[in-house]
C-alpha positions in Angstrom: 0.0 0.0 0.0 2.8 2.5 1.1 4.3 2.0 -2.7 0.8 2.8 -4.2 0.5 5.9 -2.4 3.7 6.6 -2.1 3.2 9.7 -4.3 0.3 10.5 -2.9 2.1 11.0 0.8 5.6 12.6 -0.9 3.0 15.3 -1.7 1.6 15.9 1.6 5.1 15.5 2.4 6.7 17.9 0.3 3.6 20.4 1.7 4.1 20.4 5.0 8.1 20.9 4.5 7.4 23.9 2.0 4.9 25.3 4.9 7.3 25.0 7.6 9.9 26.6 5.4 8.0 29.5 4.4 6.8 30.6 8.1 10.4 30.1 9.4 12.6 31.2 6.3 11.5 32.7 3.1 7.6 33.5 2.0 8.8 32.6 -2.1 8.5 28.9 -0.4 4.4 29.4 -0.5 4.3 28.6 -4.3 5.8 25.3 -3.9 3.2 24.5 -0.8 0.8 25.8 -3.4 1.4 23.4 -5.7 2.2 20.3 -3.6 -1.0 21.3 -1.7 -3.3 20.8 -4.7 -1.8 17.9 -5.7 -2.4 16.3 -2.3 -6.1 17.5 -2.3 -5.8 15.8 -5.7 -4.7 12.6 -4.2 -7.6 12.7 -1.7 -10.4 13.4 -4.6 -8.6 10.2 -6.0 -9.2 7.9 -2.4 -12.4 9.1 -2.0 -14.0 9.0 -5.5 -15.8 5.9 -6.7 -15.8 6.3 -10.3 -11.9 4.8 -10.8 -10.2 1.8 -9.1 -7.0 3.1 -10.9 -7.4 6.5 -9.1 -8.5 5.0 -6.3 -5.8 2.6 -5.9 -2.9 5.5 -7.7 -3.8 8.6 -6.0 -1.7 11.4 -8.1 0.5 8.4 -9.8 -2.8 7.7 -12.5 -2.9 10.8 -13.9 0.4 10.6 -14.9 -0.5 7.4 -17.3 -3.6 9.3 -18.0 -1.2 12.6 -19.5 1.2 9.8 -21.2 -1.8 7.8 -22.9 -3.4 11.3 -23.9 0.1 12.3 -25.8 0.8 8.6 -27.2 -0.6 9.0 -30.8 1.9 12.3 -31.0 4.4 10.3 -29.6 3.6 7.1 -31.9 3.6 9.6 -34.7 6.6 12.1 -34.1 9.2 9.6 -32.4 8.4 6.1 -33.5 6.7 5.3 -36.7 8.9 4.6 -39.7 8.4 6.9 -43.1 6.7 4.0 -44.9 3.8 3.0 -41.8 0.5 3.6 -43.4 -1.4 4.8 -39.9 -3.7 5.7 -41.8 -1.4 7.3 -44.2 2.5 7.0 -43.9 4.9 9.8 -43.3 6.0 9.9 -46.7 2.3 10.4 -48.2 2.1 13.0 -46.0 5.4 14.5 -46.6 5.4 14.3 -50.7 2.0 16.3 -50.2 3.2 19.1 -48.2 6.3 19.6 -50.5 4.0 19.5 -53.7 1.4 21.9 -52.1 4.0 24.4 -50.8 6.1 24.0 -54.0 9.6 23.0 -52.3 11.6 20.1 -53.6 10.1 17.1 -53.7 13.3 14.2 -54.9 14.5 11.8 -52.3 18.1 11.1 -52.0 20.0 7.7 -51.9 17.0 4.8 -52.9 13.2 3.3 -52.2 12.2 2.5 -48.5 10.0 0.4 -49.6 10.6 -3.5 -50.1 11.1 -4.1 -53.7 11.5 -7.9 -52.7 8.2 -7.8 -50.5 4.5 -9.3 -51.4 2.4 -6.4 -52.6 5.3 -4.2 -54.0 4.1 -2.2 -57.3 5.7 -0.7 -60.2 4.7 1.0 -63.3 6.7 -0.3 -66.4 8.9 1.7 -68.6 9.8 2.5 -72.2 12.9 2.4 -73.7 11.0 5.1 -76.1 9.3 7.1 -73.8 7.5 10.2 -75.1 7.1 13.7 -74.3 3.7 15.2 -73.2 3.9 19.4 -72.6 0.3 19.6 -71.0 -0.5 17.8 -67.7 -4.2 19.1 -68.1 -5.5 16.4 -68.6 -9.4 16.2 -68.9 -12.5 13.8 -68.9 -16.0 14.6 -70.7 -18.8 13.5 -68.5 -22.1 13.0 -69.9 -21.8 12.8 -73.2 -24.9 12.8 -74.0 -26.1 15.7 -71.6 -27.4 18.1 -73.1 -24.6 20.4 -70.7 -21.3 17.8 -70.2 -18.5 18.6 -68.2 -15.2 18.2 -68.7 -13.8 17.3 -65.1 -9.9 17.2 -64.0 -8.4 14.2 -63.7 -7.7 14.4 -59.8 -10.4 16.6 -58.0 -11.3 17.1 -54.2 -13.5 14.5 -52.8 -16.8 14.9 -51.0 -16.2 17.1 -47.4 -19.2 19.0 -46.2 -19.0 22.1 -44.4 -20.0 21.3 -40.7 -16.9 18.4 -41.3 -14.6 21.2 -42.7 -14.7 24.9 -41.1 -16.0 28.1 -42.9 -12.2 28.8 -43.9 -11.2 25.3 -45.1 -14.2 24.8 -47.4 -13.0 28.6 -48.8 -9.6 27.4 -48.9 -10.9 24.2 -51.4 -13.0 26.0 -53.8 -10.7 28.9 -54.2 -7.7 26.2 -54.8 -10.2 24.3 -57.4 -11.0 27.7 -58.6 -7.7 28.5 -59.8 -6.4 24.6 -60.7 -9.6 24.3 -62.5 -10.9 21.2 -61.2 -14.1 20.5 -59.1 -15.3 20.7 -55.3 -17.4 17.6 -54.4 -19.9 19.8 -51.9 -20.4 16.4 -49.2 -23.8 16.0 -48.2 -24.0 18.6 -46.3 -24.7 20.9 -49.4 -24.2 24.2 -50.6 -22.9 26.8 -47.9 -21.9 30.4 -48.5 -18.2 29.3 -48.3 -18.7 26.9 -51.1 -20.4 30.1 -53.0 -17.3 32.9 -51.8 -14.6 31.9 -54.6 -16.7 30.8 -57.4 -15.0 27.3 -57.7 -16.8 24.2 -59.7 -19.2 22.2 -57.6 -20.3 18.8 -57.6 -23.3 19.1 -55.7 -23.8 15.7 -53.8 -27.3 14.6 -52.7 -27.6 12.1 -49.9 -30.2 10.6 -47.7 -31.2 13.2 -45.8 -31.7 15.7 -49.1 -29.8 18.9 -47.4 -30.4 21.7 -49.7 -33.2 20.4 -51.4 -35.7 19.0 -48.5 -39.2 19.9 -47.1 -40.0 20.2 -43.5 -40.4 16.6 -43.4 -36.5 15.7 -44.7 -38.5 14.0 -48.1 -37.0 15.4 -51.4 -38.3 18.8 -52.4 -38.4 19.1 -56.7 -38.9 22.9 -56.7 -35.6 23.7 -54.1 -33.3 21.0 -56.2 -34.0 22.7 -59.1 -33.5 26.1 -57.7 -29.9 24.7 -56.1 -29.1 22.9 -59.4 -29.6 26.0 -61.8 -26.5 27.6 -60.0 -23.8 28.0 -62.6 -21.2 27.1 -60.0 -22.9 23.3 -60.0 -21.4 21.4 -62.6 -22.3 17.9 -61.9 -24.7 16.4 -59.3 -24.3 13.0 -57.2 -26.3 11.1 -55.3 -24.7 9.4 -52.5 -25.9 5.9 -51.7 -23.0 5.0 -49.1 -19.9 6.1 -47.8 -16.7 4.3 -47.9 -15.6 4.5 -44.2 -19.0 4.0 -42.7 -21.6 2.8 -45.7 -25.0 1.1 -44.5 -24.7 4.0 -41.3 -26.7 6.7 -41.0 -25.6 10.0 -38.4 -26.6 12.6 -36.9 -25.6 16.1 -36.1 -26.9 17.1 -32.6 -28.7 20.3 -32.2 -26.1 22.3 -30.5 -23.6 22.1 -33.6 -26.4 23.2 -36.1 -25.4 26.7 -36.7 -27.5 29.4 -38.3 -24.8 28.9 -41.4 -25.2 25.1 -41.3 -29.4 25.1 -41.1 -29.0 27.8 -43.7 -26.5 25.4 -46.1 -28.7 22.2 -45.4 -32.1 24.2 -45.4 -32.8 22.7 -41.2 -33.8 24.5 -38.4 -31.0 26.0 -36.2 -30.3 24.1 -32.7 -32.3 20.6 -33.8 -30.5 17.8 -34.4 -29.9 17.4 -38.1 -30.5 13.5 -39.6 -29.2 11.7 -42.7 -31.0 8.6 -42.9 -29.2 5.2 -43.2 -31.1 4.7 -46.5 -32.9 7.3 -48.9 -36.6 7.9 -48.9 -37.0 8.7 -52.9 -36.3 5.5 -54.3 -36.6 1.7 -52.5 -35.4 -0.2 -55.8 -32.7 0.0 -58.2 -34.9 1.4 -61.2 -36.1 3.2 -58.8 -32.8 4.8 -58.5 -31.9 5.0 -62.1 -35.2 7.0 -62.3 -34.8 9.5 -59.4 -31.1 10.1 -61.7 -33.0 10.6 -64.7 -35.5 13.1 -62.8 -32.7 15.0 -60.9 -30.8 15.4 -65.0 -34.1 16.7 -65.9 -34.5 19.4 -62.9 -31.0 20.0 -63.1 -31.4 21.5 -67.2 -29.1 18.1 -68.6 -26.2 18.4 -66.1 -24.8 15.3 -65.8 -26.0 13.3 -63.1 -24.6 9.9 -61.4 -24.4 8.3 -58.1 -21.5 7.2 -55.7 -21.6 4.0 -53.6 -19.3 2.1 -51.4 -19.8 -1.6 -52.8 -21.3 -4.0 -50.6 -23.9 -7.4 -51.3 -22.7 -7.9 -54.8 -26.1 -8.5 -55.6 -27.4 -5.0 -55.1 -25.4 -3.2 -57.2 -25.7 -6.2 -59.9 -29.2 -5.0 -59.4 -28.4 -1.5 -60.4 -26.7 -3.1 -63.6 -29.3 -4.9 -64.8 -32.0 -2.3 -64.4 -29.4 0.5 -66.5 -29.5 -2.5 -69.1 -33.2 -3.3 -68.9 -34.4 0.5 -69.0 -31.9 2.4 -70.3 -32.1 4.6 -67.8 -28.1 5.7 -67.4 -26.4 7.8 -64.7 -23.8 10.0 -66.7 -21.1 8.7 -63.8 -20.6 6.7 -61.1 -18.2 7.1 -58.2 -16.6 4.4 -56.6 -16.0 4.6 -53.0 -13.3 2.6 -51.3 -13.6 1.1 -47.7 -10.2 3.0 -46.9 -11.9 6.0 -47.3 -12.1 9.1 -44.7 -14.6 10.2 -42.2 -14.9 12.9 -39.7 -16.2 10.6 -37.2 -17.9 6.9 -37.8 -18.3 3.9 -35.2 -14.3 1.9 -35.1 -16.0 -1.2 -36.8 -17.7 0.0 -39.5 -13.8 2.3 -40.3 -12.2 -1.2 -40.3 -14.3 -4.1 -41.0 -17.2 -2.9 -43.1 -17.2 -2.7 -47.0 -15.1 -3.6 -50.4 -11.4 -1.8 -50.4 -11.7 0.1 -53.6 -9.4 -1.6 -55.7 -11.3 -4.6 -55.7 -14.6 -2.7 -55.3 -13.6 -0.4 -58.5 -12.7 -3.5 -60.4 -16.5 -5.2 -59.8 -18.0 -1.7 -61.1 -15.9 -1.1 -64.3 -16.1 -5.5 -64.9 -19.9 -5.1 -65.0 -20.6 -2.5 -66.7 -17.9 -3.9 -69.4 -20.1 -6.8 -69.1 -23.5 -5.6 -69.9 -22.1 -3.9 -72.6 -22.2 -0.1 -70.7 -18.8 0.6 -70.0 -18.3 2.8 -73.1 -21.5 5.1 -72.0 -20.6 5.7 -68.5 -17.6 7.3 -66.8 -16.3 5.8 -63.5 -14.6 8.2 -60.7 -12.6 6.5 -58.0 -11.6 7.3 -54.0 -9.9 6.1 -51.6 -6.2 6.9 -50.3 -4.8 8.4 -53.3 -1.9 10.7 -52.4 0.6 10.5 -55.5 1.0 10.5 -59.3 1.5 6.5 -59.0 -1.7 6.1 -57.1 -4.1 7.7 -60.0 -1.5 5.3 -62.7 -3.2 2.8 -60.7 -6.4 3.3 -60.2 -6.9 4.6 -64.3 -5.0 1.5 -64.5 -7.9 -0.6 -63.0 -10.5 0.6 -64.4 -11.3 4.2 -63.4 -11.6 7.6 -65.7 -10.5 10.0 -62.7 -9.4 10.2 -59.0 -11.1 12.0 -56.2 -9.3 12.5 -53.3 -10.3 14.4 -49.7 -7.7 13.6 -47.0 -4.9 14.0 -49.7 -6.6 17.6 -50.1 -6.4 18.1 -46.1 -2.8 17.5 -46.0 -2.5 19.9 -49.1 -3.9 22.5 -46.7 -2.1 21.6 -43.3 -3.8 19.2 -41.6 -1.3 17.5 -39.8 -3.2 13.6 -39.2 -3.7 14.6 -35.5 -7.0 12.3 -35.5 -8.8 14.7 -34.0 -11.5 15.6 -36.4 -14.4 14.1 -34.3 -13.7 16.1 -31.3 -13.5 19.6 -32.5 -10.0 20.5 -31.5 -8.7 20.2 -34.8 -5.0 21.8 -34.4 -4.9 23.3 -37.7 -8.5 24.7 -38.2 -9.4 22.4 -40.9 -12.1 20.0 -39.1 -13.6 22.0 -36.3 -16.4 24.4 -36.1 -14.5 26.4 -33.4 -14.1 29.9 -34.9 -10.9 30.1 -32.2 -9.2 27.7 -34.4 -10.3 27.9 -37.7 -10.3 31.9 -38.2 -5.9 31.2 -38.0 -6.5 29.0 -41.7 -4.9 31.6 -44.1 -7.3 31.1 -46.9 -5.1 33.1 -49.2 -2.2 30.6 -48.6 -3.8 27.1 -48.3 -5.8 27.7 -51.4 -2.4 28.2 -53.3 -1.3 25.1 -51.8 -4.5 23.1 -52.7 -3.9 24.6 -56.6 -0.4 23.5 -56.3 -0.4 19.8 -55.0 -3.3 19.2 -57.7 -0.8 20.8 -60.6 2.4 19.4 -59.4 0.9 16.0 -59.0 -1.0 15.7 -62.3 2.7 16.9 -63.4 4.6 13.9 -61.9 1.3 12.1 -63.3 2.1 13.0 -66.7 6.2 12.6 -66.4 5.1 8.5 -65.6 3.0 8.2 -68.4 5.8 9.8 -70.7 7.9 7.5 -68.8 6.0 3.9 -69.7 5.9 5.2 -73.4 2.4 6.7 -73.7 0.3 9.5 -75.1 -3.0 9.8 -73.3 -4.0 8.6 -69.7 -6.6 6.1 -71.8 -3.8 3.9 -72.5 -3.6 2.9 -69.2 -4.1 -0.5 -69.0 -3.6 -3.3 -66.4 -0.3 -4.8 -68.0 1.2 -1.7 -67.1 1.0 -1.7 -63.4 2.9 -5.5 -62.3 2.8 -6.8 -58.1 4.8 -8.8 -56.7 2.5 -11.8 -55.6 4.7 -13.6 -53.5 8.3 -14.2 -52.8 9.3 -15.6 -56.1 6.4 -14.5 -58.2 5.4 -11.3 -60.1 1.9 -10.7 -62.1 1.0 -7.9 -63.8 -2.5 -6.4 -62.8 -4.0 -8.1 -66.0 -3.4 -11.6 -64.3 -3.6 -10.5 -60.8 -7.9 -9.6 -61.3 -10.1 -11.5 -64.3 -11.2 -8.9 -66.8 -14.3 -9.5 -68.3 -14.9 -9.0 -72.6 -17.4 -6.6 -73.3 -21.1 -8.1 -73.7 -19.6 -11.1 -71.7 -22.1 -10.8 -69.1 -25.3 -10.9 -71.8 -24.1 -13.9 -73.4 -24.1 -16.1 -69.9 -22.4 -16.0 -66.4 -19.0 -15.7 -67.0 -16.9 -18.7 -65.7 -13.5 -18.8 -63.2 -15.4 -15.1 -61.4 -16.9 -16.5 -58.5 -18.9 -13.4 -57.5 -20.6 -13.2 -60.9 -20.9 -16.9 -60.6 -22.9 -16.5 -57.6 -25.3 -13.6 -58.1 -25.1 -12.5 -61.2 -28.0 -14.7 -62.0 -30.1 -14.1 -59.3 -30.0 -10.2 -58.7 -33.2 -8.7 -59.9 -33.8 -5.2 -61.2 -36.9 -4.6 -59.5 -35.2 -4.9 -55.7 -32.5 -4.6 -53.4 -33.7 -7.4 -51.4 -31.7 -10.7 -51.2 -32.3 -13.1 -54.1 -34.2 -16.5 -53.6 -31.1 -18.2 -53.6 -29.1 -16.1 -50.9 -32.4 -16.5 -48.7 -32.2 -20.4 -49.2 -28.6 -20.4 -48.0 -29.1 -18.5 -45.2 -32.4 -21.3 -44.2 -29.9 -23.7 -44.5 -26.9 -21.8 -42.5 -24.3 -23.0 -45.5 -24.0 -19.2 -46.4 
């Protein structure tokens, strides 16, 4: 016992001698007593409390763990990671985007940290002819047939609503997209005034809960969507169906973080807690869907319109497919959302365990839709950890026609991967509604640095492709990207995932695809629900 509380008693200890010392020698002794003195009342509040056996059993000693636990992650980060450590992104993601948004050099010396012998290790082949591209603009015509396409960037900012991001990072975005001419996915959180300030392209994304374009009840409102959607600014909308990092989840924002500038944005009341839905309210059925897109291009004057989804039951979005090839009813886009994905806050299993990683998830969109014969029709954006020029290679490589990208974006304007986005004591005024800590976010600056990591990294983009010996980022394909499989084996992308032939999927299930093979047949058009068959496995527990 005299060991557990021997810090409690040096205290008193230490009091009493700094008392004594004061009244006989020198008053400066008082601050000491002071200080010793509330750290012994400290102690007591420890014995006496119920709450904490730790405190209880530690008086004094168990706030000491309790200030070393709260400092571990800087510590972990600062002191003891290594540069390659993906927690969630490594030190050298981080670093190559702070030197490309603040324009200093961005070489390493010496040779790769990474493993070149290790499973998993990725390279782009080279040319012995490489060519010589002067524009790194590189740009993507979505909707086609709209009667008002767009021609998007080939990296752009992913969705971040404003109530995630502060008045001055959302500013600091669209005035960074503004002047590297690409887009600024809104988040479902809608249109706010800071989206509006700089004048920057919007993607306007609608999700369940219809922010921007609801009624009083939270049900879709035509005549406020077309009102939003007549904005020049909007270029494109999307309606999200999930969210990688935390799809099939709903939220809420409680009442006391709805703001007069956030009810204004999302078109709630100020002070009452503000909730998407888990699931949308305008459509129950895939041609449902597909018909809510078609109404939304109508409302919206022919601006193209798609939908983004984190990839789940591979019979729902086989669903979607058939009913685009049954009606031909055809979103202009969709967007691909990885299970790596950001969030401001979502519950630690649905961050690690819940959804299809986007490589894989990206490969089951763009092999479908290749499939039914669609692929040609309808572009495919992709998201989810992309940080460099090698990372887009990769993903245009798989399947996709452009990158979106939102943490990549925060670390282009400071954000230093504190973790601290769901407390509101973000330390660079990025994710926080505290006008103490966001109101220090240079707009000015940051927005230079978002322009700059988007040019200098469609740059370095540009410099691989001229490096592998092509002309356009269309040539892409999986044989260039090659993975080391195992120990003694390498594959190139085109051997690592089976690509289907177009129309493959209309002439029969395809064969050696086992998730096409399983519910490719069975997924219907007219539902979400699970197909006969999944229901019979599921009777008989051999699921």
């Amino acid at each position: 016992m005299t060991r557990r509380y021997f810090a409690w008693f040096a205290c008193i200890a230490f009091t009493l001698l700094c008392i004594t010392l004061a009244l006989a020698w020198s008053p400066g002794w008082w601050w000491p007593a002071a200080v010793a003195g509330a750290l012994s009342l400290l102690g007591l509040a420890d014995v006496t409390q119920r709450a904490s056996t730790l405190r209880q059993l530690y008086p004094v000693l168990a706030h000491l763990r309790y200030g070393l636990e709260s400092v571990g992650p800087e510590i972990r980060q600062y002191f003891i990671e290594r540069d390659t450590d993906e927690v969630p992104f490594s030190r050298e993601q981080r670093s190559l985007v702070y030197q490309r948004a603040k324009r200093v050099q961005d070489t390493v010396p010496f040779g790769t940290l990474h493993d070149a012998y290790g499973n998993n290790y990725e390279w782009l082949n080279h040319s012995l002819t490489p060519t010589h591209l002067a524009d790194s603009d590189f740009r993507v015509t979505v909707g086609t047939e709209s009667a008002r396409p767009y021609e998007a960037s080939l990296f752009n900012i992913s969705a971040m609503s404003f109530g995630s991001l502060s008045a001055n990072a959302i500013r600091a975005l669209n005035l960074g997209a503004k002047r590297g001419g690409f887009y600024h996915d809104t988040g479902e959180g809608s249109i706010s005034s800071h989206h509006r300030e700089h004048g920057g392209d919007l993607v306007w994304e609608i999700g369940s809960g219809y922010f921007g374009c609801r009624d009083d009840e939270g049900r879709f409102d035509t005549e406020r969507f077309a009102a939003g959607a007549s904005d020049p600014q909007v270029k494109m909308i999307e309606v999200k169906l999930s969210q990688g990092a935390k799809p099939g989840h709903g939220g809420i924002l409680p009442g006391a973080k709805v703001t007069r500038e956030i009810a204004a944005a999302r078109g709630v009341p100020v002070g009452v807690d503000c909730v998407s839905p888990a699931q949308h309210s305008a459509f129950d059925t895939p041609v449902g869907l597909l018909e809510f897109v078609a109404k939304l291009r109508s409302l919206a004057g022919g601006k193209p319109v798609g939908f983004k989804l984190a990839i789940g039951h591979a019979w729902e979005w086989f669903a979607v497919a058939k009913a685009m090839h049954e009606t031909g009813i055809l979103p202009d886009f969709i967007v691909v959302d990885g299970a790596e994905g950001g969030t401001g806050a979502a519950p630690v299993e649905f961050v690690n365990h819940i959804g299809v990683p986007m490589h894989e998830a990206l490969m089951l969109v763009h092999n479908t839709l290749v499939g039914v014969g669609l692929r040609e029709q309808i572009r495919i954006a992709a998201a989810g950890k992309i940080t460099s020029a090698f990372d887009i290679a990769r993903t245009l490589a798989l399947g996709a026609d452009w990158c979106n990208a939102a943490r990549a974006f925060m670390f282009s304007l400071g954000c230093i991967q504190s973790r601290n986005c769901h407390n509101d004591h973000c330390p660079t005024g990025i994710a926080t509604q505290d006008p103490r800590r966001w109101r220090h976010l240079d707009v000015a600056d940051k927005a230079a640095r978002v322009a700059h990591f988007h040019g200098n990294t469609l740059a370095a983009f540009r410099d691989l492709l001229c490096a592998a010996g092509l002309s356009s980022p269309a040539e892409l394909g999986p044989e260039h990207i090659v993975r080391r499989v195992s120990g003694l084996h390498v594959a190139s992308l085109a051997n690592v995932y089976r690509f289907l032939q177009p129309g493959e999927l209309l002439a029969g299930v395809p064969e050696r695809h086992a998730v096409f093979e399983a519910f490719w047949a069975v997924a219907r058009p007219d539902s979400f629900g699970p197909p006969p068959r999944v229901l019979r496995m599921r009777a008989s527990k051999s699921y």
